[in-house]
N, C-alpha and C positions, 0 to 999 in steps of 0.2 A: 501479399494476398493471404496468406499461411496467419501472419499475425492478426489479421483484419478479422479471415474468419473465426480464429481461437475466441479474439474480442468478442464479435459477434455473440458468440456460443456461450460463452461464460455471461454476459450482461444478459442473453434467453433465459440464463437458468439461476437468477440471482434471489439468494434468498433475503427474505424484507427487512434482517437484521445485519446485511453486510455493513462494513465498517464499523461496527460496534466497538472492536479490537484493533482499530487504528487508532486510536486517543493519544492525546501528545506524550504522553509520561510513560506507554508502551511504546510508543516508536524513537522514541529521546531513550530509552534503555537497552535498544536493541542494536541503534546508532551505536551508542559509548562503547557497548559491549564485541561491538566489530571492530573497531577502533583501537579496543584493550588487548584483543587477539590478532590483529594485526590483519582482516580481512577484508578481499576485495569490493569492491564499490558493491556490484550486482549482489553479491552475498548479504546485504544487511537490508535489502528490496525484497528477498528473496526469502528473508526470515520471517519478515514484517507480515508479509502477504501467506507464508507458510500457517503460522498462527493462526491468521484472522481465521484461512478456512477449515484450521481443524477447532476452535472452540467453537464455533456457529455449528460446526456438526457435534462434537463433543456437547454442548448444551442442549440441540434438539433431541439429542440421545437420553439424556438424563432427564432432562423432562418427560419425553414418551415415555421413558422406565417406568415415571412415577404417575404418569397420566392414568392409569386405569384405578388408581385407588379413589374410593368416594370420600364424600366431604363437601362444604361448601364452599365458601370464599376462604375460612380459617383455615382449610384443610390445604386448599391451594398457595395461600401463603407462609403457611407452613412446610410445604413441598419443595416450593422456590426457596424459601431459606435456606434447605437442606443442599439444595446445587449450588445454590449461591457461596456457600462456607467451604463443601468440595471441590470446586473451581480455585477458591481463594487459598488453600492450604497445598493444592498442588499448581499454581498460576507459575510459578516462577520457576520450577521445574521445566515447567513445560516450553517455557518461552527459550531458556539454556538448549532445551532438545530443537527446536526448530531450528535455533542458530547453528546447533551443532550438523543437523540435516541438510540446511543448507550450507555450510560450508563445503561437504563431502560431493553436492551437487556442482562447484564450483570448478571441483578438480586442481585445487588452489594450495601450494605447497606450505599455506599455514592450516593446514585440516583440523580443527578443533577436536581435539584425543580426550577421550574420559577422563583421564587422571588432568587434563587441564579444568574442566569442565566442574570435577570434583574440588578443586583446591577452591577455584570461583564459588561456589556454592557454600564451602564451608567459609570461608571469610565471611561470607553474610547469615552465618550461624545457623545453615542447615546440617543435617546429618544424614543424609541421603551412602544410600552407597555403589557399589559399578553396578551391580546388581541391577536396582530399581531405577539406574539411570539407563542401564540397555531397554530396560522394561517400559522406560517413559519412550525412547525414543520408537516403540514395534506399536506401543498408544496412537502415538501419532502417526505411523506409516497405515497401522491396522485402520485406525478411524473414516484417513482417507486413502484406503484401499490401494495404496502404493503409489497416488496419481501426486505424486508433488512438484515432479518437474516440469512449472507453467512459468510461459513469461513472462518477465516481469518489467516496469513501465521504462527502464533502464534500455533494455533490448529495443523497444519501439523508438526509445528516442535515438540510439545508437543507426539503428539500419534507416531512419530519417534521414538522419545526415548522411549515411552512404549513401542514398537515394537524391538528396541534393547535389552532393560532389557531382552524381555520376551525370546531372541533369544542366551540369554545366555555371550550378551558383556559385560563384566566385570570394568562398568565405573564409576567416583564418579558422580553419578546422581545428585543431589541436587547442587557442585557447576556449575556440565558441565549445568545444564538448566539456573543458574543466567547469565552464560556466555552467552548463545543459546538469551535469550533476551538481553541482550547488545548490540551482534552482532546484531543482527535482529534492532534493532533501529538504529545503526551504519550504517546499508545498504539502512534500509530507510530516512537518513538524506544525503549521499552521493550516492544516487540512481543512477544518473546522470554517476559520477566519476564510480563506478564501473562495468556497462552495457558499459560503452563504452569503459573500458578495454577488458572486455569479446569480444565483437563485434570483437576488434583489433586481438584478440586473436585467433577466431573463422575464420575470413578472410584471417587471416595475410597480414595486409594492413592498417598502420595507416590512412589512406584518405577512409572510404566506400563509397557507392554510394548513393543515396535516395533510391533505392530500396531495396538495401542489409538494409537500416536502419529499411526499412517498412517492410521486413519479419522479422528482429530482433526482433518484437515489441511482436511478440509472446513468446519469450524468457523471456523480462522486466516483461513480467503480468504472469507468471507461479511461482505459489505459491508455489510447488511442489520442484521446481529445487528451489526458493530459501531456503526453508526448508533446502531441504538436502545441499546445500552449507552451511548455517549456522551450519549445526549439524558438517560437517567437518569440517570446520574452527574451530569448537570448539575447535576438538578432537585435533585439530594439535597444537594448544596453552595448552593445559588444560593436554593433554595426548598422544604426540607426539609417543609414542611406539603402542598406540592401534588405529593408525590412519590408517594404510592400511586394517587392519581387518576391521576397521569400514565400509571405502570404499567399500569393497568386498559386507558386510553387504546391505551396502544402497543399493547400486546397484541388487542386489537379489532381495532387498523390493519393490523399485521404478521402476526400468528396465533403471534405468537413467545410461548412461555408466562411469566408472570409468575416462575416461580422460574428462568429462563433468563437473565430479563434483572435480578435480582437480583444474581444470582451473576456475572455480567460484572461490573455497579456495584460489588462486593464487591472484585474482585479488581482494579478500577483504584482503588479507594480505599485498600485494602492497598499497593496500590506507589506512593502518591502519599503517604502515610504512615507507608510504611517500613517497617512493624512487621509483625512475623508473629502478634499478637496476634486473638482473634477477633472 
């Protein structure tokens, strides 16, 4: 109930640019780089999503700075220029601090320490120092006013599964969750590919409109719905006979409708298969 309403609460108050900073080549660097450091699964979910909500606030900020100056269209693209090259010159900075914020949130005995943080940085030929890496990481806590420990799609899929065991679904737990994260990192590296099968899906209409795109967006950022797409998709690869039980399952727990959570399954099997086939 706790995670439903958080869901809830965050998809009310979503702004029109979420996922901008979930793009594959950011969430493919933030993988590697938990990987490189040696951290836990939830930790690189954790980064991923840290990010997104401080540059969507970090960018609204900079823009408001610069919104009251006049000008006409040149003046405003000349404005956005100006965040756009400030973003880009501290981007990867900043992406390092979220990792490193979420690691420390993890409680995780590889805690990413400055002086690792720094050696990373300078191999890829910055010159940053502990200084301006404390000062990026109080950017980011300052931006978003301390609130960074939110859950993340990891935890929903996780307490699913306890919620199936305890419901009495008779599944191999241990490898259906090594699977539950694969998928789940699978979806967030083809994020793109698979919401815009779903959309196709949900419309029926390969061409939608910008608005049908902009009510989708509440769809893309529900932790919830991808949870339980990932837990079915599991079921359907790992234990194809307890998959409609399961569905029945989810749908009881979540209130999500059984051809909702089809049609997610549908469209991560589609891309995990490659084929545009029915």
């Amino acid at each position: 109930i706790h995670l439903a309403t958080e869901n809830e609460q965050y998809l009310s108050e979503l702004p029109e640019q979420a996922g901008c900073f979930k793009e594959t080549r950011i969430v493919e660097f933030i993988f590697l780089l938990s990987e490189k450091w040696h951290l836990d699964q939830s930790t690189r979910y954790q980064a991923v999503e840290l990010l997104e909500r401080f540059m969507l606030k970090q960018v609204e900020q900079m823009c408001d700075d610069r919104g009251d100056a006049k000008g006409g269209d040149q003046g405003q693209r000349s404005r956005w220029s100006s965040v756009r090259e400030q973003i880009a010159n501290t981007f990867v900075l900043r992406l390092v601090s979220c990792v490193q914020l979420a690691s420390k949130l993890s409680l995780h005995y590889s805690r990413v320490t400055s002086d690792t943080a720094l050696t990373f940085l300078q191999s890829l030929k910055y010159s940053y120092t502990k200084q301006e890496l404390l000062e990026s990481e109080l950017a980011v806590l300052n931006t978003l006013h301390f609130h960074i420990n939110v859950s993340t799609p990891l935890a929903y899929v996780e307490l699913l599964l306890e919620v199936l065991g305890y419901n009495g679904c008779l599944l191999p737990a241990k490898p259906l969750h090594q699977l539950c994260v694969q998928l789940l990192d699978f979806c967030y590296l083809t994020r793109e590919t698979i919401y815009d099968t779903l959309l196709k899906i949900a419309i029926e209409n390969s061409t939608p409109s910008k608005l049908q795109i902009a009510k989708f967006l509440t769809v893309k950022e529900d932790f919830m719905l991808l949870a339980v797409g990932v837990i079915s998709t599991g079921v359907f690869i790992l234990s194809p006979g307890h998959w409609e039980q399961v569905v029945e399952h989810l749908n009881c727990i979540t209130g999500i409708t059984p051809q909702s959570i089809l049609e997610f399954s549908y469209a991560v099997v589609r891309r995990i298969v490659g084929s545009t086939t029915p």
